[in-house]
N, C-alpha and C positions, 0 to 999 in steps of 0.2 A: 504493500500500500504506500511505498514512499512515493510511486509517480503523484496520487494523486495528490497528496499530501502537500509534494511541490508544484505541482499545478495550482490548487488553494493558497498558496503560501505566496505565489507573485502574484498574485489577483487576477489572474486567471478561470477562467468559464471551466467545470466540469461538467463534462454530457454526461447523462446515466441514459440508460433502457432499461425498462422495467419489463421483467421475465416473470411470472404466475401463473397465470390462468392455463395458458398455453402453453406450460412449458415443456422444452423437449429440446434433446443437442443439436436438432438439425438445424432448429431456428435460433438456438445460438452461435450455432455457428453462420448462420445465415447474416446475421448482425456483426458478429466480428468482420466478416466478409465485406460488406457495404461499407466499412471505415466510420469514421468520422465520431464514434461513441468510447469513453474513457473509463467508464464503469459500466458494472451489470446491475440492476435494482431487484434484488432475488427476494422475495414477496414471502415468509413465513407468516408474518401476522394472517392476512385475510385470504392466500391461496393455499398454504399449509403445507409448502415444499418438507421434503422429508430430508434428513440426514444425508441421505445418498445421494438424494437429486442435487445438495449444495456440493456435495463432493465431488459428484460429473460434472457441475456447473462450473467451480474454479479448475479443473482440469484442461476442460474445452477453451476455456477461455482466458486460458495464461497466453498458446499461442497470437493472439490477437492482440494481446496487450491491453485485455478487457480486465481493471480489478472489479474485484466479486465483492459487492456490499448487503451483506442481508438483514433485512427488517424485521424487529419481532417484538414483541412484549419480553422484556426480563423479567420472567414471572420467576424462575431459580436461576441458580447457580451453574447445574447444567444446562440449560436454554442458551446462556452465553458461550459457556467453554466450547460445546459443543460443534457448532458453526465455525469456531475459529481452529480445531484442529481439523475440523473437514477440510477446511482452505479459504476460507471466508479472510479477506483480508480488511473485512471492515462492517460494523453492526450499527444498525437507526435503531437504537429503543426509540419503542413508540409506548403511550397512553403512561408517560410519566408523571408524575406528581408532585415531586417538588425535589427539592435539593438532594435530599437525604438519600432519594431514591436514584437520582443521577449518579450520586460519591459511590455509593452500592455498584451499580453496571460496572462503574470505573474499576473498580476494586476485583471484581469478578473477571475483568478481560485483561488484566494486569499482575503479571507475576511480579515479587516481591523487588525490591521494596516500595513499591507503590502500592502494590496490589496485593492479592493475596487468591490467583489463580495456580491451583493445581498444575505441577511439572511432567510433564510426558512429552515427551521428544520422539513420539515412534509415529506421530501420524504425520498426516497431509503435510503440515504448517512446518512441522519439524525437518521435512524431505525423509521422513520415515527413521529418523535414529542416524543420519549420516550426518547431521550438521553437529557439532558441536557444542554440548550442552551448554556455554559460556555464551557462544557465540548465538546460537538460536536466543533464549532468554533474553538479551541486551536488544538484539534486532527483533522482535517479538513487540518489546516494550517500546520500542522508537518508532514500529511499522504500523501496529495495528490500529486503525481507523474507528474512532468512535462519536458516532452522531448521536444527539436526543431532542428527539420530536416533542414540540411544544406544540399541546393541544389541548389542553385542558384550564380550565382556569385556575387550577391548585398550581401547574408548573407556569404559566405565565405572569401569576402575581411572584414567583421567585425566579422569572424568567436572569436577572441580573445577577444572581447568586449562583445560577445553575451555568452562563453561561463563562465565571470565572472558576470554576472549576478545573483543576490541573489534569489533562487527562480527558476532558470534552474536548474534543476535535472541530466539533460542528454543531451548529445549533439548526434544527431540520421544523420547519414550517409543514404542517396540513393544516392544508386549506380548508376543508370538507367539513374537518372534525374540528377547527377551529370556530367554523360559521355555527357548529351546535352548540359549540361550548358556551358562544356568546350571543345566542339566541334567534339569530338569523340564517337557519339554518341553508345552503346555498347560496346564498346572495355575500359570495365572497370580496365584489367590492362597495359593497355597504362601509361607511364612515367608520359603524367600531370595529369592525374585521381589518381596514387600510389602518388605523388607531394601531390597533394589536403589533400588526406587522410592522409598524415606525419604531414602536415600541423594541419589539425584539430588536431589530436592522441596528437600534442605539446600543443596545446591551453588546452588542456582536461588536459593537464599531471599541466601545470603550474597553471590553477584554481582548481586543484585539485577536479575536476568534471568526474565521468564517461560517456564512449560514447557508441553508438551500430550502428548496421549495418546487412541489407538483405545482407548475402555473397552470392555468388556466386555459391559455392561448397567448399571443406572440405579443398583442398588448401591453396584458399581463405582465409577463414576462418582462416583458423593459422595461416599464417599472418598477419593478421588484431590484431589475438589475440595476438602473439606477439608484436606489435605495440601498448597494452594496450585495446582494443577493449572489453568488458565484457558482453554487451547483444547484443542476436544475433536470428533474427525471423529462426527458424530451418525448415519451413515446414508451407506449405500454405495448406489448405482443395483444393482448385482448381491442385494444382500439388501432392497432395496424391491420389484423387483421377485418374487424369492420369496414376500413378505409379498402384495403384489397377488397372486397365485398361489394362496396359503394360504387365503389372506381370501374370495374366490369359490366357492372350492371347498366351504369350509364355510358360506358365504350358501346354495348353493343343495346342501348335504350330499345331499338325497334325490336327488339324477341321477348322485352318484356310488358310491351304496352300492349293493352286489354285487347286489341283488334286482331293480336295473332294469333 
């Protein structure tokens, strides 16, 4: 996870592609293929990728130079470890709460002395027991990418706490579950949803941490980026897919209109 870490670090745009619904190595690989995306947005919270599918996922996609970030709820201790000795070089907790609960993820994705993650050097992460226990451990703790989604009103009133944390990488915006939390539910440029997000953009600016966010559309999007906003999931496999859908149907419109 250093590319992307140094991409964030000069202010630099991070592409993701978000893998779920649809997932499978062909269409991963079909994405590294096409260029131009710098992460994978590996979906455990709401499409419920399994252990093995993260593990075929950062395989497929080391060639491409695709890092593998996966999204989940830190509900334990294994939920985090897990993912990152599959080969996950980077974790969004999502539906966090406040401070307490971000130092926690931290502590859990981070071997000592920061952290306090469980040592085994024999999977993915480790090259299977050929890296060097000294040396895995140190680039472990320098590499691994850790985001936390603000979307609740418990972690946005400690959004400034949470995102000075040593150890939070990224401060990650949902839009969706933000507009619930604050009672507008979609109407993600309503005043106190754009409010929220100034909000955070300052917190980000004054820890001198980078943030991201699912936009909306391209609008959106520049907004946000000028707001300081620098990774942005571009493109889901479930909504490329409908766009391949769309796009055929009206190439060849006259085999679908009612008259044939």
């Amino acid at each position: 996870m250093a590319r992307i870490k140094e991409i964030l670090a000069a202010g630099n745009v991070a592409r993701m592609f978000g893998l779920g619904q649809l997932f499978s190595t062909k269409l991963l690989d079909v994405v590294g293929e096409h260029g131009g995306f710098d992460a994978l947005w590996l979906d455990v919270e709401h499409a419920g990728l399994s252990m093995k599918e993260i593990e075929i996922a950062a395989l497929v996609a080391k060639p491409h130079g695709l890092d593998p970030i996966v999204r989940l709820p830190a509900t334990d201790y294994a939920s985090i470890m897990r993912p990152l000795e599959a080969g996950a070089g980077g974790l969004i907790i999502s539906m966090v709460e406040d401070a307490a609960a971000a130092e926690q993820a931290v502590q859990w994705a981070k071997f000592a002395p920061r952290g306090r993650r469980g040592l085994n050097g024999g999977n993915r992460d480790g090259r299977y027991g050929l890296e060097p226990i000294g040396e895995y451990v140190a680039r472990a703790n320098a590499q691994t990418f850790l985001g936390i989604q603000i979307e609740t009103q418990a972690a946005l009133d400690q959004v400034e706490a949470i995102a000075a944390i040593d150890g939070v990488d990224l401060i990650f915006v949902g839009p969706a579950d933000l507009s619930q939390t604050l009672g507008v539910v979609g109407d993600f440029e309503n005043p106190i949803c754009l409010a929220a997000i100034e909000r955070i953009a300052k917190a980000c600016r004054n820890a001198g941490k980078p943030w991201g966010i699912v936009p909306k559309g391209a609008d959106y999007a520049r907004h946000v980026y000028d707001l300081g906003c620098r990774l942005f999931v571009l493109g889901f496999d479930i909504s490329a897919f409908h766009a391949g859908i769309r796009a055929a149907k009206d190439r060849y419109q006259f085999f679908f209109e009612s008259t044939v």
